[in-house]
Each structure stands twice: as C-alpha cells, then as structure tokens.
MIFITI-843875 format. One record per residue (C-alpha): chain; x, y, z; residue in one letter. Coordinates in Angstrom, 2 decimals, decimal comma. Example, Ala and Ser with C-alpha at 12.3 -4.5 7.8 and 13.67 -1.06 7.14 Angstrom:
2
  baba       c1       c2       c3  seza
     A    12,30    -4,50     7,80     A
     A    13,67    -1,06     7,14     S
This chain:
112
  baba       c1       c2       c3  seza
     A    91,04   264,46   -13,74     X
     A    90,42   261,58   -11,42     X
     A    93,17   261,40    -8,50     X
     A    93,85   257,72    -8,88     X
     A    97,28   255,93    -7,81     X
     A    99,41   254,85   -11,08     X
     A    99,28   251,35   -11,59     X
     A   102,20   251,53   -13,98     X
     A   104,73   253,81   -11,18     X
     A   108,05   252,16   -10,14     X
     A   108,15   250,60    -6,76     X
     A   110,07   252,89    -4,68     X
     A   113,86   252,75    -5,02     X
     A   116,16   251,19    -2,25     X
     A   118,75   253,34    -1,55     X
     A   121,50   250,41    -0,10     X
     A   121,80   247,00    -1,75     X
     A   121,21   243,77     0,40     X
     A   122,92   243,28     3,02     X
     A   126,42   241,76     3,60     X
     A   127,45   238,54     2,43     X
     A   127,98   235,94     5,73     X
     A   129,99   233,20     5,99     X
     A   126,82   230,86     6,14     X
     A   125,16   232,80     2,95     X
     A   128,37   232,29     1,08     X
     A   128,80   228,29     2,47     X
     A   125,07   227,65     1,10     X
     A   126,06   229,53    -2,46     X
     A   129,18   227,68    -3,12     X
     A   127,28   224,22    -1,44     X
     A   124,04   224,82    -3,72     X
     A   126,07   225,72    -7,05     X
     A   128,68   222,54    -6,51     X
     A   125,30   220,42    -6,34     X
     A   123,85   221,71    -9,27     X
     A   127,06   221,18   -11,00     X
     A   127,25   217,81   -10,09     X
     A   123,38   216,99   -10,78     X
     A   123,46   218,59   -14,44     X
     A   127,01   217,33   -15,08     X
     A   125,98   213,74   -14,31     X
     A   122,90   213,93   -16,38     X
     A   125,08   215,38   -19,33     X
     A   127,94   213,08   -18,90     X
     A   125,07   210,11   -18,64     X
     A   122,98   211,12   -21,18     X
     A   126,46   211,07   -23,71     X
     A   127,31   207,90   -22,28     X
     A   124,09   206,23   -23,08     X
     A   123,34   207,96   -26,63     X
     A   126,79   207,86   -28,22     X
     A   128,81   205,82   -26,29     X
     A   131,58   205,79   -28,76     X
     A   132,80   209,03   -27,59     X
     A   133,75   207,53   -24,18     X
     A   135,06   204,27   -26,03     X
     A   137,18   206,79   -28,39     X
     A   138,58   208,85   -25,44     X
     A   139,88   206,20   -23,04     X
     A   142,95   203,60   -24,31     X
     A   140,60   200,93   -23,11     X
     A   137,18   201,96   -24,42     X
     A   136,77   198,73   -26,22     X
     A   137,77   196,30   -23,40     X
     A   134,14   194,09   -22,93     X
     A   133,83   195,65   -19,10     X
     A   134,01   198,88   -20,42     X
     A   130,64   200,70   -19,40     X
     A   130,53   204,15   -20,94     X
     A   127,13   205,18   -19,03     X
     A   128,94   204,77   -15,66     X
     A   131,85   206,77   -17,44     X
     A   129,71   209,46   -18,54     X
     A   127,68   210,08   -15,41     X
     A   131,17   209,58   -13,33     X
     A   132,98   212,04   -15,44     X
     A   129,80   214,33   -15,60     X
     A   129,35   214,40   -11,85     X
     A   133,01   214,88   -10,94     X
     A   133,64   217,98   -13,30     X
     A   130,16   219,65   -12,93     X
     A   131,35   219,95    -9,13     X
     A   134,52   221,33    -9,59     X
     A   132,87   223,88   -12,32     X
     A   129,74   224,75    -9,86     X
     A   132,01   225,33    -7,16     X
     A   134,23   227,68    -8,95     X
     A   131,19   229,77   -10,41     X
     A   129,76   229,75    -6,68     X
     A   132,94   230,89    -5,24     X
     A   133,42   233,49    -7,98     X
     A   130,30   234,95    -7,05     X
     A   130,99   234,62    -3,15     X
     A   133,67   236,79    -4,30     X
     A   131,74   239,38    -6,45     X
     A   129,47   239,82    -3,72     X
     A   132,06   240,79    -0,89     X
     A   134,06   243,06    -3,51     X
     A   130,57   244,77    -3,92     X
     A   129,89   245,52    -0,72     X
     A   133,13   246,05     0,77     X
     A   133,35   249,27    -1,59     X
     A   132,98   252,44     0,01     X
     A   129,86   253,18    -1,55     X
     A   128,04   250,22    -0,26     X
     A   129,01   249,67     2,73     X
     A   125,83   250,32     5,28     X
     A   128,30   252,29     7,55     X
     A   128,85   255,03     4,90     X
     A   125,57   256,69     5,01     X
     A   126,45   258,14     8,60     X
C-alpha cells in the first residue's frame, strides 16, 4: 500500500467559530443588506411598473389621473420597502450573530 495523503480527507476542524461580531462588522451587514433591499426592490417595483402598470393604476385612488406615472411608482415603492425589509433581515442577523457568540459555549474566553 502506497502511503499517499487522502485527497478526499476533511480539512481539519476549527474548534471556535469566527470571531465576535463588532460594531463596524454589524454597521456594514445591516448597511450592505438595506442596499440590496433597495437595489432589488426598485428593480421589482420598476419592472411591475413598466410591464403591468395597471396594478399601480388599480392600487392608488388616482391611478388614472393623465400625470400618473406607474414606473416612477413602482421603482419608488420598490426602493422604499426593499430598504426597510433588507434592513430588518440585516439586523436580525446582527442579532443572531451576537446571541451566538455571547453563549457560553462560544465565547473565546471559555476555553481557559
């Protein structure tokens, strides 16, 4: 039998998860998410104002007034609520991360 390294073995395991979350860490998160919502939101909202914009028209009381753009709608609409939902999934998961390592278990100080 040839002594040859496995190519198929597990890396070795880490015994402690990443480190803590920081402030900045958890400022970028909820910043990064909030944009994302924003940028997907406003291309959803936009793309339903410009393919069926008698949704928009049927939603708002003055959807059929002639000034009535429902692209702007959409991608206004889109962009506003696709923040407010990426910023609540980023600051849910700020929050996930410093229950996780504030528990006994994981906390770097615990292996002493």
């Amino acid at each position: 039998m040839m002594d040859e390294e496995n190519p198929y073995e597990s890396p070795p395991h880490r015994d402690r998860p990443a480190g803590p979350m920081t402030v900045l860490r958890s400022v970028v998160i909820v910043f990064t998410l909030t944009a994302a919502g924003g940028l997907l939101g406003a291309i959803v909202g936009g793309a339903l104002g410009a393919f069926l914009p008698s949704y928009y028209r049927g939603v708002f009381a003055g959807g059929n007034d002639p000034g009535f753009d429902p692209l702007a709608v959409g991608i206004g609409l889109g962009l506003t609520q696709g923040m407010v939902f990426g910023g609540v999934i980023g600051l849910i998961m700020v929050a996930i991360s410093y229950w996780f390592h504030a528990r006994p278990q994981n906390r770097r100080d615990a292996d002493a």
